[in-house]
C-alpha atoms as one frame of an Amber mdcrd trajectory, in Angstrom:
protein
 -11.926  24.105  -6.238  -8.618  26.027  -5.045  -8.301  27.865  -8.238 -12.061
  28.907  -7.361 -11.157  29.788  -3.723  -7.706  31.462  -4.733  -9.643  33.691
  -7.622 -12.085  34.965  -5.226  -9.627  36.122  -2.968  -8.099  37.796  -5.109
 -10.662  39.783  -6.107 -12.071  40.695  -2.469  -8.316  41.948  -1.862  -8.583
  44.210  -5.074 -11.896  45.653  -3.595 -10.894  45.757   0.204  -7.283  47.689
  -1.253 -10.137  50.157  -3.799 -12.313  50.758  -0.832  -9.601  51.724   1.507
  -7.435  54.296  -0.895 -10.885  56.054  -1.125 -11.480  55.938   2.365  -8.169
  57.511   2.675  -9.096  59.869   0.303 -11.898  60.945   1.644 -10.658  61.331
   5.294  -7.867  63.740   3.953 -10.333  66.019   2.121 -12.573  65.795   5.272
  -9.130  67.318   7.345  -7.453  69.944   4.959  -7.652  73.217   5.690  -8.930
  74.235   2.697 -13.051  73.737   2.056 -14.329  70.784   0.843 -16.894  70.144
  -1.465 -18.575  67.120  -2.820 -16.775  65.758  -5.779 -16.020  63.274  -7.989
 -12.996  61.504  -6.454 -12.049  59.399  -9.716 -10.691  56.164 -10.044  -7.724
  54.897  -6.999  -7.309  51.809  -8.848  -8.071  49.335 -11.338 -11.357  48.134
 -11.161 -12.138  44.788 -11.812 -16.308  43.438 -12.454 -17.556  40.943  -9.400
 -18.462  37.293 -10.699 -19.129  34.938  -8.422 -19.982  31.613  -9.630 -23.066
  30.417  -7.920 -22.290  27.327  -5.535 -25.085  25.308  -6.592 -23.989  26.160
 -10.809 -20.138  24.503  -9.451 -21.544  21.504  -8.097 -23.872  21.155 -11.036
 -20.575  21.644 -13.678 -18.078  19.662 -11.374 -20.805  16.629 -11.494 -21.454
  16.884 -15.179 -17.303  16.899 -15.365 -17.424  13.445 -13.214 -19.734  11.837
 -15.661 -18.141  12.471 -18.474 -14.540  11.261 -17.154 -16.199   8.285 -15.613
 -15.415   8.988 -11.952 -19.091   8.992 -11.070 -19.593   5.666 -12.056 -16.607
   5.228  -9.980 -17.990   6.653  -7.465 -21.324   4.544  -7.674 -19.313   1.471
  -8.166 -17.557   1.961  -4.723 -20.692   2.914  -2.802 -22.864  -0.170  -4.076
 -19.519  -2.403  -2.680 -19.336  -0.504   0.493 -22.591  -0.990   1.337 -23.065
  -4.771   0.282 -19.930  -5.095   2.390 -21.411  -3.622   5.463 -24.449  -5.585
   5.107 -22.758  -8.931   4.810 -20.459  -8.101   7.443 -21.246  -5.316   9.775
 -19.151  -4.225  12.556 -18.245  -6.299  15.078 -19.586  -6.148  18.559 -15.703
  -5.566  19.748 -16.728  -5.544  23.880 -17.456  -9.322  23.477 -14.625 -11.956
  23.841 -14.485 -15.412  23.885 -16.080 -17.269  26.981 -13.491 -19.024  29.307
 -15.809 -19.690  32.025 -19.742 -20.778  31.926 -22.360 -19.133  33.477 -25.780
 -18.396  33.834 -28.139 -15.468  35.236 -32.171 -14.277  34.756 -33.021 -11.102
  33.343 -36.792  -9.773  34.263 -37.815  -7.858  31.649 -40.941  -6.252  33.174
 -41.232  -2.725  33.367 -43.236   0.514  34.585 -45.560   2.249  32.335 -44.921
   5.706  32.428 -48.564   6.402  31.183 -51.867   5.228  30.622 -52.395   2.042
  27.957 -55.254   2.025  25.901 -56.563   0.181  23.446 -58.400   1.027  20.108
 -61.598   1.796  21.877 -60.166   3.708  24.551 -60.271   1.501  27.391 -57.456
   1.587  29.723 -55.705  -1.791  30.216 -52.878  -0.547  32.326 -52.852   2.789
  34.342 -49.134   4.667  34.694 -47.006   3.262  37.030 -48.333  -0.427  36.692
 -45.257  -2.762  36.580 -45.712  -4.994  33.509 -43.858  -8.343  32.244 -44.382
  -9.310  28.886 -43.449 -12.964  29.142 -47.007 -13.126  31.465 -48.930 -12.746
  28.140 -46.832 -14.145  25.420 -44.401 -17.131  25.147 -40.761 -17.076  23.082
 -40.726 -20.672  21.859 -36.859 -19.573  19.893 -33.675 -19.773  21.969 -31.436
 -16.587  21.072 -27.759 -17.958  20.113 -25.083 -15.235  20.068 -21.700 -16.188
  18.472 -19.035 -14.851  16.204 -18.791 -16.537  12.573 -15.532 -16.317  12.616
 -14.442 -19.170  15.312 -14.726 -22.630  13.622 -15.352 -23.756  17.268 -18.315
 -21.433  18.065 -19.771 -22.018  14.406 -19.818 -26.399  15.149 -21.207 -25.800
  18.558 -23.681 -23.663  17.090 -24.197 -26.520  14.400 -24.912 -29.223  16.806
 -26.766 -27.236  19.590 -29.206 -26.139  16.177 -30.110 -29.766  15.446 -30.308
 -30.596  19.174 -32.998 -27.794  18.786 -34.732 -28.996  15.667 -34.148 -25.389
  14.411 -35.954 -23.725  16.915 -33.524 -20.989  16.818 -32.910 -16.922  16.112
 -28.968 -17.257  15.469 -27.452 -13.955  15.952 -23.613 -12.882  14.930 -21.964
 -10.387  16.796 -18.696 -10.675  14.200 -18.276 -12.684  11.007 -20.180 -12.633
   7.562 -23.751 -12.689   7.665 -24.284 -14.718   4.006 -21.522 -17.265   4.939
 -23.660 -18.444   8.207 -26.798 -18.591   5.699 -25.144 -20.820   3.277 -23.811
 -23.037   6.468 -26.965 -22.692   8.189 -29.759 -22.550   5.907 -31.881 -20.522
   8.016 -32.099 -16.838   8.855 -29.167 -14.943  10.148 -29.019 -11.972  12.123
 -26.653  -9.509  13.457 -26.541  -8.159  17.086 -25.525  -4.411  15.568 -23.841
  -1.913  17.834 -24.183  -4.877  20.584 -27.823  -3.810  21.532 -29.076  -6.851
  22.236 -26.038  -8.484  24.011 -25.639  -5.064  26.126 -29.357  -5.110  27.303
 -28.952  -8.730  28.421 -25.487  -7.862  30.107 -23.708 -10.699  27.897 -20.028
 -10.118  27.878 -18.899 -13.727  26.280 -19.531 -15.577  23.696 -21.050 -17.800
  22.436 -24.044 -17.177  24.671 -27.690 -18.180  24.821 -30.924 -16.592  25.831
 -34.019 -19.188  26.811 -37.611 -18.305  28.774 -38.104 -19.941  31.994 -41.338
 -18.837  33.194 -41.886 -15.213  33.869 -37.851 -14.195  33.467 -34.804 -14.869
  30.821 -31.985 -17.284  31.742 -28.804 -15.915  29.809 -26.175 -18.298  29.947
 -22.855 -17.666  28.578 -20.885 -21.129  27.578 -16.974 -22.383  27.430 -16.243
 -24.763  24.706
């Protein structure tokens, strides 16, 4: 690629340097004080033919080059085990540390509808503005469990609070390896990524739950 780059360089110097000496040329025939008449100036220069490789053709030649060296392969090889790495262990949910101290809150998660609901025949079934709370119509029967795969601690809690539960659980990492839990577990795993879930529930320790009660959320956060 910098043999490419340095080549055409060269050559647009070669032209710029031909363009100007018959420029200069020009501009003294233009101001001598004898008459001027259209002519053939002749060569200032050596003149060299323009070939620009096409971008697309270099691409093309420098991937055909990669196969037949092996670095594509190499290249595959690396990408399959970046991304199986990423999905078995995503990145961590670093605003989150360790809870020290328990503690519990509610979260209401109604809100305002900025526009007119309808349903498949048209019907409205809540006009804009109308504040509404989901947990009025439907009924979480899981408790959320947020913890990092990586404390031993967290992991047992998580172990006995699960059969305390009978498995009515959605276990969700926010650090550690997502197939390790599965094999421990035996059950779905999930993976709070880029903290959504913990931010919209204002969790800030782990490990943490999330339960209905009623019409509202009770988040609890909990010190081993």
């Amino acid at each position: 690629m910098k043999q490419f780059y340095k080549e055409k360089t060269s050559r647009q110097y070669r032209i710029t340097k031909l363009i100007l000496l018959n420029m200069i040329s020009l501009m003294l025939a233009c101001y001598s004080n004898f008459p001027a008449y259209a002519q053939d100036l002749g060569i200032a220069g050596e003149i060299y033919p323009i070939q620009e490789e096409d971008l697309l053709d270099y691409i093309l030649h420098r991937l055909q080059d990669m196969q037949k060296n092996g670095q594509w392969q190499q290249l595959q090889n690396q990408f399959r085990a970046n991304v199986t790495k990423h999905a078995d262990r995503p990145q961590p949910v670093i605003s989150l540390s360790k809870a020290m101290k328990s503690k519990s809150w509610f979260y209401d998660p109604s809100i305002t509808v900025p526009y007119d609901l309808k349903d498949m025949s048209g019907r409205v079934f809540a006009k804009a503005g109308t504040t509404v709370n989901p947990l009025k119509v439907l009924t979480i029967h899981n408790t959320l469990i947020f913890f990092d795969g990586d404390d031993k601690e967290q992991v047992t809690w998580v172990d006995g609070l699960n059969q305390k539960l009978s498995g009515k659980t959605k276990l969700i990492l926010v650090n550690g390896s997502v197939a390790n839990q599965v094999d421990h577990f035996h059950q779905p795993i999930y993976f709070d990524q880029a903290g959504k879930l913990t931010s919209k529930f204002s969790i800030r320790h782990v490990p943490a739950t999330v339960v209905q009660y009623k019409d509202r959320l009770k988040i609890s956060e909990i010190a081993l």
